[in-house]
Wavefront OBJ file of the C-alpha trace (Angstrom):
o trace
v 0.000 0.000 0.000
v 2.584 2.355 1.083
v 4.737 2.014 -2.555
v 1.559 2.660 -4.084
v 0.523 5.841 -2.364
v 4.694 6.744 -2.960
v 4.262 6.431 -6.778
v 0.464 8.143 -6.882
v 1.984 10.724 -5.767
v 5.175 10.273 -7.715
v 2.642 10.851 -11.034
v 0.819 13.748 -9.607
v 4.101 15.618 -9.001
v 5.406 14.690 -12.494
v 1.689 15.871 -13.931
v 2.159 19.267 -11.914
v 5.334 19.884 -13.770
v 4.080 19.225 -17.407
v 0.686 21.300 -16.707
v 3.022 24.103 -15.298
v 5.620 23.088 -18.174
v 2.370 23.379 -20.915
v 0.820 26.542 -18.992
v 4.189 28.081 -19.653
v 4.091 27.392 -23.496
v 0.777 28.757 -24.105
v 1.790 32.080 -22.014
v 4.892 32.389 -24.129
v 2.730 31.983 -27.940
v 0.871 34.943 -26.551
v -1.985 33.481 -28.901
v -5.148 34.932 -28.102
v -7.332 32.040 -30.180
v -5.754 29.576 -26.820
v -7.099 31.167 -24.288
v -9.706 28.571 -23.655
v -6.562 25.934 -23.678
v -4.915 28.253 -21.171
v -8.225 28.183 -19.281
v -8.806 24.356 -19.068
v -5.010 23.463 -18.209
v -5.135 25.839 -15.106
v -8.368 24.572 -14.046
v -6.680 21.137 -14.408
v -3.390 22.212 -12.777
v -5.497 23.286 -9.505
v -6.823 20.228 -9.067
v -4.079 18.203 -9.237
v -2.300 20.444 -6.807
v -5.609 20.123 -4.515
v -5.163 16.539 -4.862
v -1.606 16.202 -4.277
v -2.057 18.302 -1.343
v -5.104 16.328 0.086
v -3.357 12.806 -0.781
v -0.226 14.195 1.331
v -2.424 15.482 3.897
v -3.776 11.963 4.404
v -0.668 10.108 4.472
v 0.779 12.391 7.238
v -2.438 11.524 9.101
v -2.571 8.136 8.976
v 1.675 8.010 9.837
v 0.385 10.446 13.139
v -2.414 7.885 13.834
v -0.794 5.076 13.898
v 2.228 6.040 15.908
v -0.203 7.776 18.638
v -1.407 4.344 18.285
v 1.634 2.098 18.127
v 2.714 4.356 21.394
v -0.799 3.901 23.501
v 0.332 -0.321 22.842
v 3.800 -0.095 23.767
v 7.084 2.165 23.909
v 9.141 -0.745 22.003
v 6.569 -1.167 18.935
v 7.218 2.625 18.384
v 10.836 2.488 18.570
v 10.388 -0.632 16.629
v 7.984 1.118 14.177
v 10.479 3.845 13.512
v 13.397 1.398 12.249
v 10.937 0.281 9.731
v 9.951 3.328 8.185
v 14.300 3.938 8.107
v 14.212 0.624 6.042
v 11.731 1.192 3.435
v 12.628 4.883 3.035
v 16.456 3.507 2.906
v 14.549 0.736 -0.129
v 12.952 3.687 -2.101
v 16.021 5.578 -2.296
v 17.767 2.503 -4.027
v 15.183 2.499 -6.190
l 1 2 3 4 5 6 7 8 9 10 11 12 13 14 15 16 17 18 19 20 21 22 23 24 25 26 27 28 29 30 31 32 33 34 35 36 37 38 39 40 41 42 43 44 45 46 47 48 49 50 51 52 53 54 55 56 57 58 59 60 61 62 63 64 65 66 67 68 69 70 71 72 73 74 75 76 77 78 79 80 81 82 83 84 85 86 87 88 89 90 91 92 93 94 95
């Protein structure tokens, strides 16, 4: 679950950059007969941003949930919990 989330939002970062990249291109052709282009890529662009944001939001609250949680059970599954998350984060950086 977690390296799916990671590369969701992987793509939604790389779609933020080639809406800004194609927002760019249309400001710089100064065409006036685009405009409606221009229009529907920003509209597009803020709501991958709003989804990017609320997909982030949700991963840092389900990582705050379930260390308040791990720490109610016991002080050694959180300590335990954080070498973990060093491990996979260490795996994703390989990769």
């Amino acid at each position: 679950m977690y390296t799916l989330v990671f590369r969701v939002s992987l793509l939604l970062n790389a779609a933020i950059m080639y809406l800004s990249e194609a927002i760019f291109e249309l400001g710089l052709a100064r065409d006036p007969t685009k405009v409606g282009r221009a229009c529907i890529l920003s509209a597009l662009y803020r709501y991958v941003i709003d989804l990017t944001v609320s997909l982030t939001n949700a991963v840092a609250r389900g990582v705050t949930n379930f260390i308040s949680e791990m720490s109610k059970e016991s002080t050694t599954l959180s300590e335990d919990y954080y070498v973990i998350l060093e491990d996979v984060e260490s795996m994703q950086l390989v990769e």
